[in-house]
C-alpha positions, 0 to 999 in steps of 0.5 A: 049333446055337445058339453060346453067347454066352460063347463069342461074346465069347471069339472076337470080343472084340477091346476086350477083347483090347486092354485085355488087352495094356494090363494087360500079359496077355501071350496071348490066352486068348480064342482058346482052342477050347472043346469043342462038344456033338458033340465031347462026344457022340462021345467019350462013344462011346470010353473012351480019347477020353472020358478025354481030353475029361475032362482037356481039359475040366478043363484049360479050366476051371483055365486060366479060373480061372487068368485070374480069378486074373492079372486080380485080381492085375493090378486089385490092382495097379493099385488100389494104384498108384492109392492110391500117387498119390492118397496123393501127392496128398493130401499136396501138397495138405495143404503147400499148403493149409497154405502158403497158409493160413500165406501169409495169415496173414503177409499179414495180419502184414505189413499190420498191420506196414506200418499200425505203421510208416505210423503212426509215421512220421506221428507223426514228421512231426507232430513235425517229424521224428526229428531235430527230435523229439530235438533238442527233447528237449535245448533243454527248460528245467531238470531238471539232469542227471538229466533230461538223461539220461532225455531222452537215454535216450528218445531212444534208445528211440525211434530203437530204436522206429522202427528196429525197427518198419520191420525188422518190416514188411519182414521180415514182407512178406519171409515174406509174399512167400516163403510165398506164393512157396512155395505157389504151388510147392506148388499146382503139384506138387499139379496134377501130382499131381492128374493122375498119379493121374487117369491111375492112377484110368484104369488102375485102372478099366479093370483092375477092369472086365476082372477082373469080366468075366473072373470073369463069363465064367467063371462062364459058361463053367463052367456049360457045360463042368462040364454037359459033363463031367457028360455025359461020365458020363451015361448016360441022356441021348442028345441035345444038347437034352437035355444044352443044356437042363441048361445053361439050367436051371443058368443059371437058377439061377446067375440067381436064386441072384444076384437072391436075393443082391440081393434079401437086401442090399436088405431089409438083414438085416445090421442095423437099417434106419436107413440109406438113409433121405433127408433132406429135401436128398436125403442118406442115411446110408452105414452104420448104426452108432457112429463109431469113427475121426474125420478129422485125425491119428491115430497108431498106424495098421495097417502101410501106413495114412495117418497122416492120416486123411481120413475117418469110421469107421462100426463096422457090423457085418459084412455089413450095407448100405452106402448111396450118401450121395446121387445121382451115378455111380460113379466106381470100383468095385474094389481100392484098396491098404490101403483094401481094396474100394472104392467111389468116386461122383462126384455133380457140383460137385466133390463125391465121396463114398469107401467103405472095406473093403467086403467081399469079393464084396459090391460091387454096383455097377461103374464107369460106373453111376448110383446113387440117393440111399440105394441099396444099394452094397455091403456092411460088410467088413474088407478092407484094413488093417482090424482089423473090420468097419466102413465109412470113409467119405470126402467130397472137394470138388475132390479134397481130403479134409474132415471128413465129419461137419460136412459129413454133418451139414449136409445132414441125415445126420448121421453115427452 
């Protein structure tokens, strides 16, 4: 008798064994003994065993749904983890970016603070020094009193002059010096956090990957042990070819039920067929549609949602065609905390490009995989803090967020 492969995977699968005890599953549900065919037909022969492989089998297909359901809640949990360390990032990375924007803007201060007081120094040597400077100010002929007085109020203008022309500049080398000091303090807690979400974005990874073969297997084995149950009732067949050959049959068309999914997301029946079409830098549209979110700061947020928001909303409507911007591999593929599903693609030089709110079931592409440039990825959702359908879309350089318009917009994809 032919073994199926499900039930292969389910007895020798130790990767996926290990990355369950990793994800912190507590027992091997993959050890489990699945009814075969001849268990099936011998029941059918009396009522009191075929009632019990009835409720056998019903058992093993609730206990498989149950393992989807605690490996989903494991991926969720991990993506909101992931989204915890990325938010931390994000934030060290703003402070020190604007540390080291604030360190060089006082560099330059103290620069020009420094030439004021070069300036007026050499002023004074010409003149032969503060001290001969004032004295001449008291050796010069006539004016009287009055113009003695004048003299000795210059006098002390320009010591008040020089004196606070070189306090300026040492204090404005001061600032320079602590805000650069700062930064650098700033750029070390953000490449901490860099890698603390680098390991959370791993975790996150390898949970998404065995909550999608968990619902696949599943899906698998249902289709066997729900023809067994129809068999259990059955009649009319006698033969395990018979009852293997309903098995295939179902298979068949769980196969084309999904080619026909894929085939209705490629011809983009949610909306007009904008997106998806190359510039001539090879870039593409992610979604068709207005843009209803800028990047920068934005108040009054959904409960949990960023105050700064590090990327473009796109108002596609629901269930319409999200587009890979350009060539490059996913990165991940699956739960992301307050961003819903999402996608993220790496495409080389530090440049990666993030997708929001994708619909639930309508992620068409996994962890690991290349994806052309306009290929379809995924399709418009509202998951997530999201009030409706639209796509946020993100593009980072070296993991730090930047405006996606300017960015879109330069390499011939201009946004909305």
């Amino acid at each position: 008798m032919r073994i199926p492969a499900f039930l292969r995977r389910f007895v020798a699968a130790v990767a996926v064994l290990v990355a369950a005890v990793v994800l912190g599953i507590a027992s091997p549900a993959w050890a489990v003994e699945y009814p075969s065919w001849s268990d099936v037909l011998a029941a059918r022969e009396n009522e009191q065993a075929k009632q019990a492989e009835i409720a056998r089998i019903q058992g093993l297909i609730a206990a498989a749904q149950a393992r989807v359901e605690q490996t989903q809640a494991i991926a969720e949990e991990r993506g909101a983890e992931y989204q915890v360390a990325q938010n931390a990032f994000d934030a060290a990375d703003f402070r020190a970016n604007n540390l080291q924007t604030q360190a060089e803007q006082s560099k330059a201060d103290a620069e020009a603070a420094n030439a004021r007081a070069g300036l007026l120094a050499a002023q004074l040597y010409r003149s032969g020094g503060s001290a001969e400077l004032t004295a001449g100010m008291f050796l010069e002929d006539g004016g009287g009193a009055d113009e003695l007085l004048a003299r000795l109020g210059s006098a002390s203008k320009l010591a008040q002059i020089n004196d606070g022309v070189y306090a300026n500049a040492l204090a404005a080398q001061n600032t320079a010096q602590s805000l650069t000091d700062q930064a650098a303090v700033a750029r070390d807690e953000r490449e901490k956090l860099r890698v603390e979400a680098e390991q959370k974005l791993q975790e996150a990874i390898a949970a998404s990957e065995a909550a999608q073969q968990e619902l696949a297997d599943q899906q698998e084995l249902n289709i066997v042990l729900e023809q067994q149950l129809a068999a259990l009732q059955d009649v009319t067949a006698k033969t395990t070819a018979e009852y293997e050959a309903g098995v295939e049959a179902k298979r068949k068309a769980a196969e084309a039920a999904a080619a026909a999914a894929r085939a209705a997301a490629a011809a983009n029946a949610g909306g007009p067929r904008d997106g998806g079409q190359l510039s001539s830098q090879g870039w593409a549209k992610p979604a068709y549609g207005w843009i209803s979110g800028t990047y920068g700061y934005r108040p009054g947020q959904p409960a949990g949602a960023n105050l700064i928001h590090r990327g473009t909303d796109i108002a596609a409507s629901c269930g319409s065609n999200i587009y890979a911007a350009t060539s490059g591999t996913v990165k991940y593929a699956g739960p992301l905390g307050t961003y819903g599903n999402w996608v993220e693609i790496s495409h080389g030089d530090g440049v990666t490009t993030g997708y929001a709110h994708i619909r639930d079931g309508a992620t068409y592409v996994r962890s690991g995989q290349r994806v052309d440039a306009g290929e379809v990825i995924a399709a418009v959702g509202s998951t997530g803090a999201s009030t409706g359908c639209h796509l946020h879309f993100e593009v980072r350089i070296n993991g730090s967020a930047i405006d996606a318009q300017p960015f879109m917009r330069d390499r011939g994809a201009a946004l909305g």
